[in-house]
C-alpha positions, -999 to +999 in steps of 0.1 A: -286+263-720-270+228-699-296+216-675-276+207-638-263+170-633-295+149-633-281+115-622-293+116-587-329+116-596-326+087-619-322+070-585-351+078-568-383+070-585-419+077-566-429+089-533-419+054-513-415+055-477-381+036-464-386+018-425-359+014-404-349-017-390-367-024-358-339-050-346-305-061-357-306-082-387-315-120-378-280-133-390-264-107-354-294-120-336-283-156-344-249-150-337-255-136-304-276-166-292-249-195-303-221-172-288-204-163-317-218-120-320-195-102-291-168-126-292-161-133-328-141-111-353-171-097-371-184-066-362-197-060-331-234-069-326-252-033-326-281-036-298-315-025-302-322+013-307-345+029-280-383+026-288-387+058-294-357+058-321-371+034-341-402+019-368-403+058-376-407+065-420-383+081-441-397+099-469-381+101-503-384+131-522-407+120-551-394+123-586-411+156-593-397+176-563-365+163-574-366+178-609-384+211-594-354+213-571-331+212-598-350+240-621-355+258-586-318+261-581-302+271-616-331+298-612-321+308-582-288+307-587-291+332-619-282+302-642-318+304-660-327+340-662-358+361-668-378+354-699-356+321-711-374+292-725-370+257-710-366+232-737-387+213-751-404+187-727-395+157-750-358+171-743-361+182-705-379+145-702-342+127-719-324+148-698-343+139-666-353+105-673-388+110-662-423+107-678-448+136-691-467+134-661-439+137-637-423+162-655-457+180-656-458+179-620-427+197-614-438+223-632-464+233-616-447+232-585-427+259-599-458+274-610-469+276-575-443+293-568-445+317-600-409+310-615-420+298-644-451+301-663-464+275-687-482+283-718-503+252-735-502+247-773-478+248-803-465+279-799-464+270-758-438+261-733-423+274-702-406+302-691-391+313-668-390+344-643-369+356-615-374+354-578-393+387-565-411+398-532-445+391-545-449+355-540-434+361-501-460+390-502-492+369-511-483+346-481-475+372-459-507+389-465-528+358-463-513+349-424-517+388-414-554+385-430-555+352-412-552+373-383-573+402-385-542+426-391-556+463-398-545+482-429-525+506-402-512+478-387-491+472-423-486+509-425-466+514-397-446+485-395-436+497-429-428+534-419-404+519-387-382+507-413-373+538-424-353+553-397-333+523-402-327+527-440-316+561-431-291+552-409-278+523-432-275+552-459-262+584-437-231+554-430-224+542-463-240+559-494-225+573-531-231+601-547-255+583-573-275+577-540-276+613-531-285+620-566-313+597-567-327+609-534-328+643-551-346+633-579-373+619-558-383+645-539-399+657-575-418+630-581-456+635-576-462+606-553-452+619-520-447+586-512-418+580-537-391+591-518-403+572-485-398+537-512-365+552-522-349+557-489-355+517-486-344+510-519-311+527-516-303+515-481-283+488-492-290+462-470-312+432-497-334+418-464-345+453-455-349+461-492-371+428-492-391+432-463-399+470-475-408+459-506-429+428-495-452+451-469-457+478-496-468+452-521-497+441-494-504+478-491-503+482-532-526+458-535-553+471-508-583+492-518-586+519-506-543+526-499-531+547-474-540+584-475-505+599-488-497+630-473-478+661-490-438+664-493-424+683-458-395+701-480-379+713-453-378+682-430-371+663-462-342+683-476-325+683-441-323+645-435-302+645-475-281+670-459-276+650-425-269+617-448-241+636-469-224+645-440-222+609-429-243+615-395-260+583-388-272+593-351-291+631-358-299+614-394-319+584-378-334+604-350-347+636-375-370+609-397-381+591-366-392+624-354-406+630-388-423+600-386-441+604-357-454+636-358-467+633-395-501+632-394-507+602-414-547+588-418-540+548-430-572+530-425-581+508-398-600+487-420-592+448-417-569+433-446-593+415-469-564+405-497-589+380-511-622+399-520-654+383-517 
């Protein structure tokens, strides 16, 4: 497993701040005052910046980031995949050029950000794991919390995205889609086939944004009260998607939406317990 180029963090070592100039450099103010800045062959004197513009700090990435960035994009990037083992420090430390305690650092930023987890000891070490809607779900959850956003609230957002899965599917689906569709109108969870008409839409940020509000519903107690499969209304919309009619596909589950009795709570999200 070949780590990315790591010379550019050699070059930057820290957390320093760089400040801009406030004036030209004394040598252009000296020339300008003996005659020789506008008129001479040099470069031409560069005046003063607006106030505003200038004495403001640039902040440099600090070594850690750097490295975390690195990690961040070969996992991102499906370079490093699921369950692979970084090696050992000593080595990722050669590679880098940085100490324990940056390298430490930068993993736990990638901790933080659960794409890799670390395990202390001899028999430790850290591994990695792929991108998924959880993280984007804990944050999610803690600015709708942050809010006072209601349990139904969730609910229904969730629900509107289906009439839009459905017409993403009744324009472009397979026959393995059908198929699938099918199957889950068997499974006991009523609510299976409403997560499979998003997961077959084809469209990833839908898929994402599906998956990220059902996660903050998973992870509520009590869940939504699920409500019992409407066969017929169910085994009409496959029929509208395999004959490829977006418009009476979308607007049969927005009907069915709406007029399903559904009973989510209106109980404030409380993601974090007591």
């Amino acid at each position: 497993m070949a780590l990315l180029n790591t010379a550019n963090i050699s070059a930057v070592r820290g957390g320093h701040a760089l400040r801009v100039p406030r004036r030209g450099s004394e040598s252009a103010a000296a020339g300008a005052a003996d005659g020789t800045g506008a008129g001479s062959a040099g470069p031409p004197r560069i005046g003063p910046l607006p106030e505003n513009k200038v004495g403001q700090q640039v902040r440099v990435p600090k070594t850690a980031e750097l490295v975390a960035a690195q990690l961040r994009r070969q996992i991102v990037r499906g370079e490093l995949v699921e369950g692979d083992a970084l090696p050992p420090e000593a080595v990722l430390m050669e590679q880098f050029g940085v100490s324990r305690p940056t390298l430490r650092e930068a993993f736990r930023v990638l901790e933080s950000e659960a794409l890799i987890s670390v395990r202390r000891g001899a028999h430790g070490g850290a591994r990695v794991h792929t991108p998924d809607g959880q993280v984007a779900a804990r944050y999610a959850g803690l600015v709708l919390e942050h809010r006072h956003t209601t349990l139904a609230d969730v609910h229904t957002a969730h629900t509107l995205l289906e009439p839009a899965a459905v017409r993403l599917l009744a324009t472009h689906h397979t026959d393995a889609t059908l198929t699938a569709l099918h199957t889950a109108l068997t499974h006991p969870d009523p609510a299976h086939f409403h997560h499979q008409l998003l997961e077959h839409a084809g469209n990833q940020t839908l898929t994402m944004i599906a998956g990220m509000l059902r996660h903050i519903l998973d992870t509520h107690t009590p869940p939504p009260h699920p409500t019992p499969h409407n066969h017929h209304d169910h085994t009409h919309l496959l029929d509208l998607i395999a004959h490829h009619d977006p418009d009476a596909a979308e607007t049969h589950w927005r009907t069915h939406i709406t007029t399903t009795p559904t009973q989510p709570p209106t109980i404030v999200l409380d993601l974090l317990g007591e």
